[in-house]
BALOLUM-224133 format. One record per residue (C-alpha): x, y, z; residue number from 1; residue in three letters. Coordinates in pm, whole numbers, plus 50000, padded with zeros to 5 digits. Example, Ala and Ser with C-alpha at 12.3 -4.5 7.8 and 13.67 -1.06 7.14 Angstrom:
[atom [51230 49550 50780] 1 ALA]
[atom [51367 49894 50714] 2 SER]
***
This chain:
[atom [75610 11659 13258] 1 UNK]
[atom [75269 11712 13194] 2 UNK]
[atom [75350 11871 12818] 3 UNK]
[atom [75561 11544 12712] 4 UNK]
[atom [75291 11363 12819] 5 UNK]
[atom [75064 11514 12603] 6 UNK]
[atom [75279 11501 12342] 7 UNK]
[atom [75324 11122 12335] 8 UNK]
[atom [74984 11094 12335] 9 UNK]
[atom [74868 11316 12071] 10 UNK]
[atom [75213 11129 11851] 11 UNK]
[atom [75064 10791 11942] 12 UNK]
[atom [74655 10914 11873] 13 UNK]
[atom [74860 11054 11499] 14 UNK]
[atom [75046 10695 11449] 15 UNK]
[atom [74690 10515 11531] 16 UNK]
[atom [74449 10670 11282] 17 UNK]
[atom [74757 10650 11023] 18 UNK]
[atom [74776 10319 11038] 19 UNK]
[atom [74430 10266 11037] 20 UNK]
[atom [74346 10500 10774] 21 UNK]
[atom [74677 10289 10559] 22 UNK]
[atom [74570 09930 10671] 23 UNK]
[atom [74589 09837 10281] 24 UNK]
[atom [74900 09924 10271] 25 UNK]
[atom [75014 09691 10527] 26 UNK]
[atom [74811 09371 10400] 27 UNK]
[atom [75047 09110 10261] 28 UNK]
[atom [74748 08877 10130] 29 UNK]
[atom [74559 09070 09785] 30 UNK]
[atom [74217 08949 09632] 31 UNK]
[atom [74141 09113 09241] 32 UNK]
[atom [73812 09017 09107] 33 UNK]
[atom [73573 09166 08842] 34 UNK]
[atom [73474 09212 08481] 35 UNK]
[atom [73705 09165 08171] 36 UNK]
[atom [73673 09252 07876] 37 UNK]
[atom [73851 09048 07597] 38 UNK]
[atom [73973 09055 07212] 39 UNK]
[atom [74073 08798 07013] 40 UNK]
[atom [74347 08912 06751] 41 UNK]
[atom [74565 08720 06500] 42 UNK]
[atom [74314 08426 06390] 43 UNK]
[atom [74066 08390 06090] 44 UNK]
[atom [73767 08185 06302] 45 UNK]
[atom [73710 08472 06557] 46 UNK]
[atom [73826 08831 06553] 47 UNK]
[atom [73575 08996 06770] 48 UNK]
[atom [73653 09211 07139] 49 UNK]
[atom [73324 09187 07388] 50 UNK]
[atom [73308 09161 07730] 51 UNK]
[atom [73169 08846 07789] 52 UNK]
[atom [73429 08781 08078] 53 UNK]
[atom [73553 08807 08441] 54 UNK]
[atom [73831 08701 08629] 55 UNK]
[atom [73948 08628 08974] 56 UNK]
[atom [74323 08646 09127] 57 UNK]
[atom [74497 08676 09459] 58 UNK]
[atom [74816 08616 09619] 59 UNK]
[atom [75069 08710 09889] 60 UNK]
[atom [75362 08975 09933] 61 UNK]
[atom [75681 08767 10023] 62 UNK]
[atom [75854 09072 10009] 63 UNK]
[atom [75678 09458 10027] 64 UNK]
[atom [75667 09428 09674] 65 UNK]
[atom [75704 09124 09522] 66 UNK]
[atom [75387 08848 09547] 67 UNK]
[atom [75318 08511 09425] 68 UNK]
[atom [74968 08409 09366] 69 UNK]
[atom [74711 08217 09168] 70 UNK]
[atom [74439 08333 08917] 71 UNK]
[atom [74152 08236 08676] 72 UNK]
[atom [73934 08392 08454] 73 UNK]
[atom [73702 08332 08118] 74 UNK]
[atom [73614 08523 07840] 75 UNK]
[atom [73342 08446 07527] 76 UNK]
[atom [73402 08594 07192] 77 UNK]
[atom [73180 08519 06942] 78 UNK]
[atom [73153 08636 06563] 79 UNK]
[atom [72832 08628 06284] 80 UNK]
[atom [72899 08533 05946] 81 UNK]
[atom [72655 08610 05681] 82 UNK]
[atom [72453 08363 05469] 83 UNK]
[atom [72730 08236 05194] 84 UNK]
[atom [72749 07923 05010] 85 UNK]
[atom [73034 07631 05117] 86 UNK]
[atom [73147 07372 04853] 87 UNK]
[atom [73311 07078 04967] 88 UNK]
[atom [73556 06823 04790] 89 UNK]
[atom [73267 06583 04737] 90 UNK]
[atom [73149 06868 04490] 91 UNK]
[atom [72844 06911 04765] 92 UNK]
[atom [72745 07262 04863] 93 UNK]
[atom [72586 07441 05162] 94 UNK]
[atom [72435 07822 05209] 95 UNK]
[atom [72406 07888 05568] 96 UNK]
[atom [72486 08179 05775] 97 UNK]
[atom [72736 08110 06079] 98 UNK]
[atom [72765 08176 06447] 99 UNK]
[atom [73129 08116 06554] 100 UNK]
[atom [73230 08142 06937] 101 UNK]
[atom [73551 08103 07089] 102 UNK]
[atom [73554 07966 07503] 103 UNK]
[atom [73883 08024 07708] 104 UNK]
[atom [73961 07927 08097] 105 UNK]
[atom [74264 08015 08159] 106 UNK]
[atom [74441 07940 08506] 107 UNK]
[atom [74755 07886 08685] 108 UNK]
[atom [75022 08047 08901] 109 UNK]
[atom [75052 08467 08899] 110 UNK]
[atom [75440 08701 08994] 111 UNK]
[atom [75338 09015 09078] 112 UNK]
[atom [75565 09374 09164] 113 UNK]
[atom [75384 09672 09333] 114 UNK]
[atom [75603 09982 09289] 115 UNK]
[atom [75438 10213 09559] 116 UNK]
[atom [75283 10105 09889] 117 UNK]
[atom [75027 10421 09898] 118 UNK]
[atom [74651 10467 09849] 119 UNK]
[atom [74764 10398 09394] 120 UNK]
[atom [74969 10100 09399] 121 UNK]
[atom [75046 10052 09038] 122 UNK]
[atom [75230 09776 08920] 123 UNK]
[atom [75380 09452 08685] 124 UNK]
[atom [75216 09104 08675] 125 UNK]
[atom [75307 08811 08476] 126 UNK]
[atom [75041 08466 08489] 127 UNK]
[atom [75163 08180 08391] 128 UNK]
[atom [74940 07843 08360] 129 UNK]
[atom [74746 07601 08111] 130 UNK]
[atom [74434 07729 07899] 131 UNK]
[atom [74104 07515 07836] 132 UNK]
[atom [73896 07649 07528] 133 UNK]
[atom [73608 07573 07295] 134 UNK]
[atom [73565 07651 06959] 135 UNK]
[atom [73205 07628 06814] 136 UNK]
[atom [73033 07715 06490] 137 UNK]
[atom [72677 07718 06466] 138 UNK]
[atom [72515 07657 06227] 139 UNK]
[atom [72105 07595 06125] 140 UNK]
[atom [72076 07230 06205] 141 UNK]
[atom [72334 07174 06415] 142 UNK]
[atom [72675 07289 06547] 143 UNK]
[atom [73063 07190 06541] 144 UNK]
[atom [73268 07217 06810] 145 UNK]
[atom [73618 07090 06913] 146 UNK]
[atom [73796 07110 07267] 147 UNK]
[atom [74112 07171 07284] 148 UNK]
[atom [74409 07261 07578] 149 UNK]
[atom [74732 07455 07558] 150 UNK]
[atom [75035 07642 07748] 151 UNK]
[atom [74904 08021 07883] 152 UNK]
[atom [75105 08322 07920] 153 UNK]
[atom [74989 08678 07988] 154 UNK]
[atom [75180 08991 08091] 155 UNK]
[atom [74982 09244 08272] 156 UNK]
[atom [74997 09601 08392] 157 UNK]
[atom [74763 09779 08613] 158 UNK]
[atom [74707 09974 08912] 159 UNK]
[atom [74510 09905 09256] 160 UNK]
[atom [74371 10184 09475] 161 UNK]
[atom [74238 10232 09768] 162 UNK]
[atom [74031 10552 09816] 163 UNK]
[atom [73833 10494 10149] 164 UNK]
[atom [74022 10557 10482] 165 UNK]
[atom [74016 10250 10703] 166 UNK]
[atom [73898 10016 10434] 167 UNK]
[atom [74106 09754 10272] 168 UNK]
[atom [73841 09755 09968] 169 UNK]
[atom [73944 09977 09693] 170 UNK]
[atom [73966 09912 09300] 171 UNK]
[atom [74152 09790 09024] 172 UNK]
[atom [74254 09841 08665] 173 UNK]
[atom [74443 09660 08393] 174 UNK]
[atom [74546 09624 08040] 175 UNK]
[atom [74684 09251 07934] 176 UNK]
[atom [74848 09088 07645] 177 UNK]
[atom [74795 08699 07657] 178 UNK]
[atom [74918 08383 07462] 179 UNK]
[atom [74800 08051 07459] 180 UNK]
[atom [74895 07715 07208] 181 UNK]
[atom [74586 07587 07208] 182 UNK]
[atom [74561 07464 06831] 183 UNK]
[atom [74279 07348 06610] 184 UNK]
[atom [74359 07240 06272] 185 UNK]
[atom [73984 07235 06142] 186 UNK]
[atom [74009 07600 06136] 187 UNK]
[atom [74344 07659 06145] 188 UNK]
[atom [74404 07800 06475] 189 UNK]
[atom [74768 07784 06564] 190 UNK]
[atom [74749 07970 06902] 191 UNK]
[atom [74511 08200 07069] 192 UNK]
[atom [74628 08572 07081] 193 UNK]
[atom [74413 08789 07312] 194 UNK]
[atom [74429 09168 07426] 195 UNK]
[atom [74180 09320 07658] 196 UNK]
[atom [74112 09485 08008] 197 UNK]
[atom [73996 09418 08354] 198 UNK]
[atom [73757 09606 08570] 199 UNK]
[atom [73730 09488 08926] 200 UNK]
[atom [73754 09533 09291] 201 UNK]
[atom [74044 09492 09531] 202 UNK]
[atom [74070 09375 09886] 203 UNK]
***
């Protein structure tokens, strides 16, 4: 008697410090927040990657795997041109150099699917909202700038970890692809074609 006693206690001791050394793997609510960084492909106006960004994202597991949530984020990218001289239909000319900078905010509504519920959770993420952005030029005197807003999509793949036992805070890391309308016929910007990566922390 005294043996299966000790047994069930040293089984439930092994089945406490499991699940407390796992508790991230039992959450259902996620937080993702940190650094991005961000390039802007497929325009003439700005083709620059820097890491003037961050985002922020979170969300809950209807299922073990599958997780609905919300994000935002913003990224900078900005581009010198050299002093060159403009000419204009009026026959007028200008030699200035440029400083050309392209805002985005995106936000909206995030579907998320884990594919391991360990310590490394990698996994598939789509976000799916509206995008605010600014484009600017600078110039000597004085700048140009038109605001402008537009349908967001971005699929995302990445991994969250957890390395500390009895935590929920751990890391993450992600690559993106994103997509927005936003159009600006001054410069002929037809939609806003970004690839980067994210940096952050996880809870």
């Amino acid at each position: 008697m005294k043996r299966i006693i000790c047994i069930m206690l040293a089984a439930a001791a092994v089945a406490i410090a499991a699940s407390e050394a796992s508790a991230q793997m039992g959450k259902r609510e996620y937080i993702n927040a940190g650094w991005q960084f961000n390039g802007t492909v497929g325009n003439d106006f700005v083709q620059s990657a820097q890491g003037y960004g961050a985002y922020f994202e979170g969300g809950y597991y209807l299922t073990p795997m599958f997780a609905i949530g919300g994000f935002a984020s913003f990224n900078t990218n900005n581009e010198y041109v050299p002093r060159q001289t403009y000419t204009f239909d009026d026959k007028s000319a200008l030699t200035t150099d440029l400083d050309r900078s392209v805002y985005q905010v995106p936000f909206g509504s995030t579907v998320r699917i884990r594919f391991m519920r360990d310590v490394v959770q990698p996994y598939v993420q789509a976000k799916i909202g509206t995008e605010y952005s600014s484009q600017s030029t600078y110039m000597s005197t004085f700048v140009s700038r038109q605001d402008n807003w537009g349908f967001y999509i971005s699929p995302e793949v990445g991994v969250t970890f957890f390395p500390f036992e009895k935590t929920d805070f751990g890391f993450q890391v992600a690559a993106y692809y994103s997509y927005s309308t936003n159009r600006n016929k001054s410069v002929d910007i037809k939609g806003l074609n970004n690839v980067g990566f994210k940096l952050g922390i996880a809870f």
